[in-house]
MMTF fields as JSON, N, C-alpha, C and O atoms, coordinates in Angstrom:
{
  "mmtfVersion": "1.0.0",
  "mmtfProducer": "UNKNOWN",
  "numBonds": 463,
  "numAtoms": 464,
  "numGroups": 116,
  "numChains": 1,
  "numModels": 1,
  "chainsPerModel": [1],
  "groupsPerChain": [116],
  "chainIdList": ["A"],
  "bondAtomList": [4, 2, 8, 6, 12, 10, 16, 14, 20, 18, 24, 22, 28, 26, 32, 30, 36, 34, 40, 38, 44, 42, 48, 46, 52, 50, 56, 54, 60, 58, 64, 62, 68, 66, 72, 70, 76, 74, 80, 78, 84, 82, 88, 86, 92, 90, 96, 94, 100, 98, 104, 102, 108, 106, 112, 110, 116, 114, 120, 118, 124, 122, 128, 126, 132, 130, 136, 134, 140, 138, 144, 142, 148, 146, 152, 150, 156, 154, 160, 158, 164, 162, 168, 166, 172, 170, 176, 174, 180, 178, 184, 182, 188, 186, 192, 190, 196, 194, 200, 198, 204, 202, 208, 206, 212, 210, 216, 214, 220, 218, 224, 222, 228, 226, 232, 230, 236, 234, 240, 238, 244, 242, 248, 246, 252, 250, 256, 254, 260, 258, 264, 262, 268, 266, 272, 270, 276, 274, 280, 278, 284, 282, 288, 286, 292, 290, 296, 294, 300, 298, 304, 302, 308, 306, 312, 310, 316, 314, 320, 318, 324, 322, 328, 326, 332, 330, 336, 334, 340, 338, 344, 342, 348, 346, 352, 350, 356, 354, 360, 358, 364, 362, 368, 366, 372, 370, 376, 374, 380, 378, 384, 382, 388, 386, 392, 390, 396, 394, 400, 398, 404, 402, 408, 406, 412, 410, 416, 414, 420, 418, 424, 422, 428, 426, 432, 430, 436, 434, 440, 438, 444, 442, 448, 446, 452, 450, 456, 454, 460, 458],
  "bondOrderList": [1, 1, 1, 1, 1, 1, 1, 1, 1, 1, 1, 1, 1, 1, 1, 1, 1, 1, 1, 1, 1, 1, 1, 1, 1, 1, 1, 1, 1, 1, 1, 1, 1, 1, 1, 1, 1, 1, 1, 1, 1, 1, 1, 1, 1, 1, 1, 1, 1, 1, 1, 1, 1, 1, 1, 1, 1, 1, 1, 1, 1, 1, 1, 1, 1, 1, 1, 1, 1, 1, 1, 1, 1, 1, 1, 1, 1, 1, 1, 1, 1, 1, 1, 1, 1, 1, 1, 1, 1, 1, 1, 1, 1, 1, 1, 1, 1, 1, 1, 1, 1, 1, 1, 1, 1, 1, 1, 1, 1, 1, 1, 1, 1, 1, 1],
  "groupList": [{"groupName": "UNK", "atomNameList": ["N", "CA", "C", "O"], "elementList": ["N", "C", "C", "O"], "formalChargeList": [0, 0, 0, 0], "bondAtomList": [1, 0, 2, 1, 3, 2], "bondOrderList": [1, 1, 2], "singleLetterCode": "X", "chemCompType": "L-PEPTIDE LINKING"}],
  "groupTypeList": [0, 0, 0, 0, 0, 0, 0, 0, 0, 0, 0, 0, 0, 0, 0, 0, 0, 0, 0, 0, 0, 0, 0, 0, 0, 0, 0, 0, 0, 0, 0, 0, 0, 0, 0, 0, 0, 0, 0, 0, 0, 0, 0, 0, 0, 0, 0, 0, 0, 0, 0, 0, 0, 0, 0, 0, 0, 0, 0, 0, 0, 0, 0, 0, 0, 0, 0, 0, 0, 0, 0, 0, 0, 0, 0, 0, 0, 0, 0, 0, 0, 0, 0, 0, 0, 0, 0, 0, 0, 0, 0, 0, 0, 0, 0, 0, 0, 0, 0, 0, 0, 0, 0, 0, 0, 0, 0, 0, 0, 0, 0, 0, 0, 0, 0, 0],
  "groupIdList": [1, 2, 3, 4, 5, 6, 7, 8, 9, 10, 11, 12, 13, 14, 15, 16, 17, 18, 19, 20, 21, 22, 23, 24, 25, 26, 27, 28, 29, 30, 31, 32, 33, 34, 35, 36, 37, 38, 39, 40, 41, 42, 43, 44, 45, 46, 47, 48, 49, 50, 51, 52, 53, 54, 55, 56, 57, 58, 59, 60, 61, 62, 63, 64, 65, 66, 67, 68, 69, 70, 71, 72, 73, 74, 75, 76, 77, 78, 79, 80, 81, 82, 83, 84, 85, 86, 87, 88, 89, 90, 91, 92, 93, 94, 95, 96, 97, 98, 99, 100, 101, 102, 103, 104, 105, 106, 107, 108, 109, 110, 111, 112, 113, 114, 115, 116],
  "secStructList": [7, 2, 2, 2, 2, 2, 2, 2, 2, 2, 2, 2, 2, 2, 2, 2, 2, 2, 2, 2, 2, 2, 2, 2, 6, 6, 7, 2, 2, 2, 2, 2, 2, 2, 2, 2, 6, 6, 7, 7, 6, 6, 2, 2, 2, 2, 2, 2, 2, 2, 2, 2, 2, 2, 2, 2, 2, 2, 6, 6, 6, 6, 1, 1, 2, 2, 2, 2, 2, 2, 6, 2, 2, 2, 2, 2, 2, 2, 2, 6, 6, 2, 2, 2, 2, 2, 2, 2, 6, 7, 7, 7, 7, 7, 6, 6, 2, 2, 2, 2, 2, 2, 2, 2, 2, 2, 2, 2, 2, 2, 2, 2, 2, 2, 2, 7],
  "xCoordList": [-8.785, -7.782, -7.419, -7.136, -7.411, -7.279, -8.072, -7.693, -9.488, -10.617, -10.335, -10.952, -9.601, -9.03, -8.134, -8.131, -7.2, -5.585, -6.23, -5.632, -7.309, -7.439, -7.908, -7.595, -9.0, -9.784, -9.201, -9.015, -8.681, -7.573, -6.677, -6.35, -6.041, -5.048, -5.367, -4.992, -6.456, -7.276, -8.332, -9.083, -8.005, -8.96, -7.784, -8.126, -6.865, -5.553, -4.982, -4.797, -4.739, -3.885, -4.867, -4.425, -6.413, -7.637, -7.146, -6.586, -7.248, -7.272, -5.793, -5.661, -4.633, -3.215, -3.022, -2.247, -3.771, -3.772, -4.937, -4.892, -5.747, -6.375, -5.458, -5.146, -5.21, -3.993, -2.904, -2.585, -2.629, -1.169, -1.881, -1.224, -3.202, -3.472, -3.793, -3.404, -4.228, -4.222, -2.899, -2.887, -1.798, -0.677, 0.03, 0.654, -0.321, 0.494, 0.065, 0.519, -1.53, -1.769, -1.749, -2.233, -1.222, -1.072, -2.052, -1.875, -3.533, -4.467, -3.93, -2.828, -5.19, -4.596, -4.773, -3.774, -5.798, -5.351, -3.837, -3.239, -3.17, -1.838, -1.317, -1.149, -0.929, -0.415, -0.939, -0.143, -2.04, -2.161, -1.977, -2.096, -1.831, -1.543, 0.077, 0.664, 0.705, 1.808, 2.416, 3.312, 1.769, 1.998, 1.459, 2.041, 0.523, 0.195, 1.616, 2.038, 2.395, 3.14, 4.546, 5.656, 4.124, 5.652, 6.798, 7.852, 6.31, 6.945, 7.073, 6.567, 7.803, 8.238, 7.179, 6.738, 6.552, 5.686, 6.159, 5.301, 7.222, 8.359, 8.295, 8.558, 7.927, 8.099, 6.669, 6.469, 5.842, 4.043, 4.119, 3.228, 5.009, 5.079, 5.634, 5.185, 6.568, 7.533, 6.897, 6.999, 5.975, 5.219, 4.133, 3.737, 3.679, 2.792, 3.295, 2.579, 4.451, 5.346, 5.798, 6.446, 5.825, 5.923, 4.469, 4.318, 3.498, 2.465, 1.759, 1.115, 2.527, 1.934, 2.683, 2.134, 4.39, 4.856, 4.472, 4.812, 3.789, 2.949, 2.177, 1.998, 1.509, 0.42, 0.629, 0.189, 1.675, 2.156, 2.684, 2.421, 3.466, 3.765, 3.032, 3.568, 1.567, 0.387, 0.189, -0.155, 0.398, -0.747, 0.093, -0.393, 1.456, 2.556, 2.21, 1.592, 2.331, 2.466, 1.591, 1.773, 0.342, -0.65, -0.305, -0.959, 1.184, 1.766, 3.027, 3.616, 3.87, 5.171, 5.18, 5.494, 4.616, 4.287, 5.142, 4.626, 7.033, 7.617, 7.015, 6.618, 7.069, 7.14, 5.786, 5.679, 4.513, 3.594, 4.639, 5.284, 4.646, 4.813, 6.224, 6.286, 6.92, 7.863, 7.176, 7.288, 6.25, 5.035, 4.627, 4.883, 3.85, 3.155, 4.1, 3.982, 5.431, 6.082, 7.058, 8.025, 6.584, 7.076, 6.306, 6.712, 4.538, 3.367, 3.302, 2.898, 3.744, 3.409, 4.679, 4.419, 5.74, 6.844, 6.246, 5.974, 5.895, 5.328, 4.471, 4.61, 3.22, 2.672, 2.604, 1.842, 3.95, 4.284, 5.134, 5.737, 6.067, 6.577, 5.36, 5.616, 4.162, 3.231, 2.342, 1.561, 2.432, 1.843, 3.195, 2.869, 4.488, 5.714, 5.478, 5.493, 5.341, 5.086, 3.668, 3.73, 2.75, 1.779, 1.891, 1.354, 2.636, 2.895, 4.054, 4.506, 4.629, 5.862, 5.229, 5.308, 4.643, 3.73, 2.426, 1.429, 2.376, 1.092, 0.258, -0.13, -0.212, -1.516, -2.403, -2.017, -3.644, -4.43, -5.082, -5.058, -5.526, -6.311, -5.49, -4.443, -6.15, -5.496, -6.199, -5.677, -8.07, -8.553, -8.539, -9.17, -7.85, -7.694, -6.279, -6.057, -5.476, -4.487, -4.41, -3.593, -5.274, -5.581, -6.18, -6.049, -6.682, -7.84, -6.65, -6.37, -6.282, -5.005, -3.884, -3.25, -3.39, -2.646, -3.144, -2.702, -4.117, -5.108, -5.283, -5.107, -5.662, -5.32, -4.613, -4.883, -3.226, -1.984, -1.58, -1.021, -1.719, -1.028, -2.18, -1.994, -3.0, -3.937, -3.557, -3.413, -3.203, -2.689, -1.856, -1.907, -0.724, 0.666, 0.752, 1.495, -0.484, -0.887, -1.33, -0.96, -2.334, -2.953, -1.956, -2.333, -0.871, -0.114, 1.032, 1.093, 1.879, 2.567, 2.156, 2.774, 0.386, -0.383, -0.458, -0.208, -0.808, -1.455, -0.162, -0.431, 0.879, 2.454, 3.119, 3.629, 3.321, 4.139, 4.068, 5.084],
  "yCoordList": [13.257, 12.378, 12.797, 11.922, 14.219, 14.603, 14.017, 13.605, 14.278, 13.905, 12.289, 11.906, 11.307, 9.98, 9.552, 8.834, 10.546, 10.552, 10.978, 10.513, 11.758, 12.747, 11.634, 11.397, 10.827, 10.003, 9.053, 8.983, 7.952, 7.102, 7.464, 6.441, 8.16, 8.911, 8.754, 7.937, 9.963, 9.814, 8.317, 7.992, 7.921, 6.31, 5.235, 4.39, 4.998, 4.459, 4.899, 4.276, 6.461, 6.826, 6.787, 6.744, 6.792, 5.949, 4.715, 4.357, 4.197, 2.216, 2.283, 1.766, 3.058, 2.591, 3.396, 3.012, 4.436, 5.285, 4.58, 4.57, 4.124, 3.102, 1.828, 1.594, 1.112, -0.027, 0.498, 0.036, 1.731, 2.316, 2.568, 2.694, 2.719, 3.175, 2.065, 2.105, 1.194, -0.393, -0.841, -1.222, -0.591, -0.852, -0.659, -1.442, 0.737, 1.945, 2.307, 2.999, 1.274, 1.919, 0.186, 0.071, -0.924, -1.609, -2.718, -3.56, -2.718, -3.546, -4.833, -5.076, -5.615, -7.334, -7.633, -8.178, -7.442, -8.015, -7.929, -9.003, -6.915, -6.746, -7.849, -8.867, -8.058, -8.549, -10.374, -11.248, -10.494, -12.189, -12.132, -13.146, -11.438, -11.535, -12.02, -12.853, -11.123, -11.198, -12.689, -13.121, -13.31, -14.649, -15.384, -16.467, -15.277, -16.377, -16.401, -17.515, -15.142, -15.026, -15.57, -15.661, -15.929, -16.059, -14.428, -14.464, -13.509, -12.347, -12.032, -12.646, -11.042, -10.968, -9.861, -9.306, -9.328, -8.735, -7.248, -6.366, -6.989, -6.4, -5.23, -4.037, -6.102, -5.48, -4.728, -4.193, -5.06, -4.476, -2.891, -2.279, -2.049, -0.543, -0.456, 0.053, -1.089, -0.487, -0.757, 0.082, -2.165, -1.871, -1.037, -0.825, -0.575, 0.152, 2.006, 2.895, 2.031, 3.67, 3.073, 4.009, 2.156, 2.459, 2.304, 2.549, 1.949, 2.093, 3.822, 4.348, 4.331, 5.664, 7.131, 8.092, 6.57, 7.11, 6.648, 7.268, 5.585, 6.01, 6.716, 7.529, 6.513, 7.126, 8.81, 9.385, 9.374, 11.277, 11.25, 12.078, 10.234, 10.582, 10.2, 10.277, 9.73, 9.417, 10.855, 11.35, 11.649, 12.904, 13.92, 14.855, 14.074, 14.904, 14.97, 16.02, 14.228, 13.817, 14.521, 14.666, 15.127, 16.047, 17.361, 18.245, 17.516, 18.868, 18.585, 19.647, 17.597, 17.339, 15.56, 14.521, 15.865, 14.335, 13.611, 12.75, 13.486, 12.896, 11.989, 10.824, 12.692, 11.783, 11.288, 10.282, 11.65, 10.366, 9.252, 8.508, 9.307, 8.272, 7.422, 6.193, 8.001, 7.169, 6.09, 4.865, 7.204, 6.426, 5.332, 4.172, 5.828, 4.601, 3.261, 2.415, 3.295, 2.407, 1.809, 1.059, 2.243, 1.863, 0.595, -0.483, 1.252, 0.575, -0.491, -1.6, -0.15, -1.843, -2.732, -3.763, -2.365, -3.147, -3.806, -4.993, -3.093, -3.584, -4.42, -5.428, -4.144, -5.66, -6.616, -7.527, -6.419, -7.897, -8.017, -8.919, -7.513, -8.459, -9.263, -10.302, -8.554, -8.932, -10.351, -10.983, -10.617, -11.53, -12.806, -13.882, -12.468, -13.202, -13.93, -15.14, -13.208, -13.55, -14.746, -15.829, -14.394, -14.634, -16.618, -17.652, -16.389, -17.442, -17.864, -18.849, -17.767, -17.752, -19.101, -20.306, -18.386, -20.171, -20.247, -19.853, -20.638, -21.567, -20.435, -20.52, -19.274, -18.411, -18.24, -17.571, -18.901, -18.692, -17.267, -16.435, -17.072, -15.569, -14.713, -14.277, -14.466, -13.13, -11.811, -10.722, -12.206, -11.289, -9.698, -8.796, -9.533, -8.616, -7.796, -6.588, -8.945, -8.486, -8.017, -7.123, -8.497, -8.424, -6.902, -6.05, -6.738, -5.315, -3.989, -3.196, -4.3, -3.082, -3.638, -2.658, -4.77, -4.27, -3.738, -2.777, -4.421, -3.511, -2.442, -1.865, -1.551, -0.314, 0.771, 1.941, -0.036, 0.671, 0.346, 1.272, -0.876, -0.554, 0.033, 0.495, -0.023, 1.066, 2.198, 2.969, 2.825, 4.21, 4.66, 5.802, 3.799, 3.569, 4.236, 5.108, 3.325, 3.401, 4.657, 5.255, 5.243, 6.208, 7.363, 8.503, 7.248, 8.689, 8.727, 9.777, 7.529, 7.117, 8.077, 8.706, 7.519, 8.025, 9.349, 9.839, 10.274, 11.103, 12.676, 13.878, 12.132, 12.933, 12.444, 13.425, 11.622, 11.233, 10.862, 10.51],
  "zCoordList": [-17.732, -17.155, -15.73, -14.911, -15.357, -14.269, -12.77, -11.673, -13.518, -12.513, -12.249, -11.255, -12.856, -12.771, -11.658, -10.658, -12.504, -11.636, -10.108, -9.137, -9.879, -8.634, -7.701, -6.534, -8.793, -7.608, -7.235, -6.021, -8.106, -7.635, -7.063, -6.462, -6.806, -5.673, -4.565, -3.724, -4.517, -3.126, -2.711, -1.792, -3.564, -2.751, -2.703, -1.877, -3.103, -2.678, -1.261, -0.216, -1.711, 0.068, 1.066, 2.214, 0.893, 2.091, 2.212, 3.248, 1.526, 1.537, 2.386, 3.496, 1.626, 2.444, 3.917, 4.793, 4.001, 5.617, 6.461, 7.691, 5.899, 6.948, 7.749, 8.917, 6.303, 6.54, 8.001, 9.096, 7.179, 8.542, 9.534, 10.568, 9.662, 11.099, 11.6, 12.767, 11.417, 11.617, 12.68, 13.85, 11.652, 11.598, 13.017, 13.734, 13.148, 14.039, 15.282, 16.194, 14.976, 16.456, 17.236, 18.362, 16.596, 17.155, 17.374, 18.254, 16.227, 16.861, 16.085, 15.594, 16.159, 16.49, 15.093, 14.624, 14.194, 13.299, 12.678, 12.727, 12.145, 11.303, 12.201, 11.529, 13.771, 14.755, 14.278, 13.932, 14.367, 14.035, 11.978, 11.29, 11.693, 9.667, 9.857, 9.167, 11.18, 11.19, 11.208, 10.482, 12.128, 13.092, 12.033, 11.99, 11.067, 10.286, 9.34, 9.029, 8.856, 7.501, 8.225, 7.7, 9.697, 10.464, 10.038, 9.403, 10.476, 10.279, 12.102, 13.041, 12.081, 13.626, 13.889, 12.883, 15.506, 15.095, 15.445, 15.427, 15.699, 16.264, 14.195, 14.043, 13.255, 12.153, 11.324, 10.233, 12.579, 12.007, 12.313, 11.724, 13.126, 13.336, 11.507, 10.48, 11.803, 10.332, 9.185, 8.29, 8.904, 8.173, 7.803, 6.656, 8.877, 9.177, 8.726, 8.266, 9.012, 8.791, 7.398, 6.929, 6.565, 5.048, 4.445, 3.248, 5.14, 4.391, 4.017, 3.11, 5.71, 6.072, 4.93, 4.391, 4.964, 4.143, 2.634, 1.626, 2.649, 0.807, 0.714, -0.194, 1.745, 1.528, 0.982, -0.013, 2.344, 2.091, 0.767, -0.104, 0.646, -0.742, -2.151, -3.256, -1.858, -2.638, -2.731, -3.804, -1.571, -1.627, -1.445, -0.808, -1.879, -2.084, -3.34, -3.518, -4.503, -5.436, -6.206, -7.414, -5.419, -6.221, -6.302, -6.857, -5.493, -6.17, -6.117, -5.912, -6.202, -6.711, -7.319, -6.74, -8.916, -9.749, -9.286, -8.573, -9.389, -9.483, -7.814, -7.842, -6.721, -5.241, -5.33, -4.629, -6.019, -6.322, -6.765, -6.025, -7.906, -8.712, -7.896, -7.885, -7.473, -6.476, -5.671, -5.615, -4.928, -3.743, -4.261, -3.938, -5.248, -6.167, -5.985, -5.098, -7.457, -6.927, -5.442, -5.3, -4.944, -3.297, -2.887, -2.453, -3.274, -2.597, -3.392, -3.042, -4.606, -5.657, -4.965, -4.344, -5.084, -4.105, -3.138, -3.315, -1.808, -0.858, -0.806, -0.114, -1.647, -2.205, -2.355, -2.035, -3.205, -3.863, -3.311, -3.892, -1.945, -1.123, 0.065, 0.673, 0.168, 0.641, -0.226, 0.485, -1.118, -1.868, -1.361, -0.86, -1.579, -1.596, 0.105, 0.331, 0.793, 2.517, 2.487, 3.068, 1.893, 1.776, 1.064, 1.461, 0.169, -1.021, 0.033, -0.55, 0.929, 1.54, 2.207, 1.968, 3.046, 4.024, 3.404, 4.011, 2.455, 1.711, 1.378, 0.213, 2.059, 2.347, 1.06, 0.101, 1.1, -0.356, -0.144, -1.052, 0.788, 1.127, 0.717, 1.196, -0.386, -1.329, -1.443, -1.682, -1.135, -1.378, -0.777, -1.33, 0.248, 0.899, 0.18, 0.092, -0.265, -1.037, -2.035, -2.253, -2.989, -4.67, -4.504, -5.382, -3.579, -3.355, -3.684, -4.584, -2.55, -2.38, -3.356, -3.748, -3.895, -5.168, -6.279, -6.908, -6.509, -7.664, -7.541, -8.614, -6.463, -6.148, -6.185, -6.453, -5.735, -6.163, -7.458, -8.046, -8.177, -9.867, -10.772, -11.898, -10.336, -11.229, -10.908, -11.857, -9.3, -9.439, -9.968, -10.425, -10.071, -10.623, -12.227, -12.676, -12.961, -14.519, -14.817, -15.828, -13.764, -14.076, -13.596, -13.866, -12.998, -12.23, -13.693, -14.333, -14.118, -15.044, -16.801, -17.66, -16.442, -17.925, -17.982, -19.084, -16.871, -16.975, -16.323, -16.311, -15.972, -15.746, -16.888, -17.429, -17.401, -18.181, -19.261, -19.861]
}
């Protein structure tokens, strides 16, 4: 169960520290995702610094369980306020979304199963 919990961990906080570096360093996609969801773009750093803080606390979490599993649920939050934005102005393109929620509630299951 370990070798589980280990890999999903570490391939979640990839998928979500890519996302933040995306995010943080300012390039155009997050910037036009923004403008499609009508979000201000004034709010793509900050999204970008809660994706980054899941991520540390994805990979805190491999030596203090409880701030995974916080992380975890942070990133499923974020999500599904990301699906909500998404569903907000019409947006069918999910697949980029479905990727990384699936991601995070499988980590979620497996940090949940395997601490608790």
């Amino acid at each position: 169960m370990y070798a589980a919990y280990l890999t999903l961990t570490l391939i979640t906080a990839l998928f979500t520290a890519i996302a933040a570096t995306f995010y943080l360093i300012g390039h155009d996609y997050p910037k036009a995702q923004a403008d499609i969801k009508r979000i201000p773009r004034t709010w793509v750093p900050i999204l970008g610094a809660f994706l980054a803080a899941g991520t540390l606390g994805l990979l805190a979490g491999l030596a203090l369980p409880l701030l995974g599993t916080l992380a975890a649920i942070g990133l499923v939050l974020y999500f599904t306020g990301a699906l909500i934005a998404h569903l907000r102005v019409g947006s069918r393109n999910l697949t980029g979304w479905a990727v990384f929620f699936t991601t995070v509630v499988a980590n979620l299951v497996v940090n949940l199963t395997y601490h608790w």
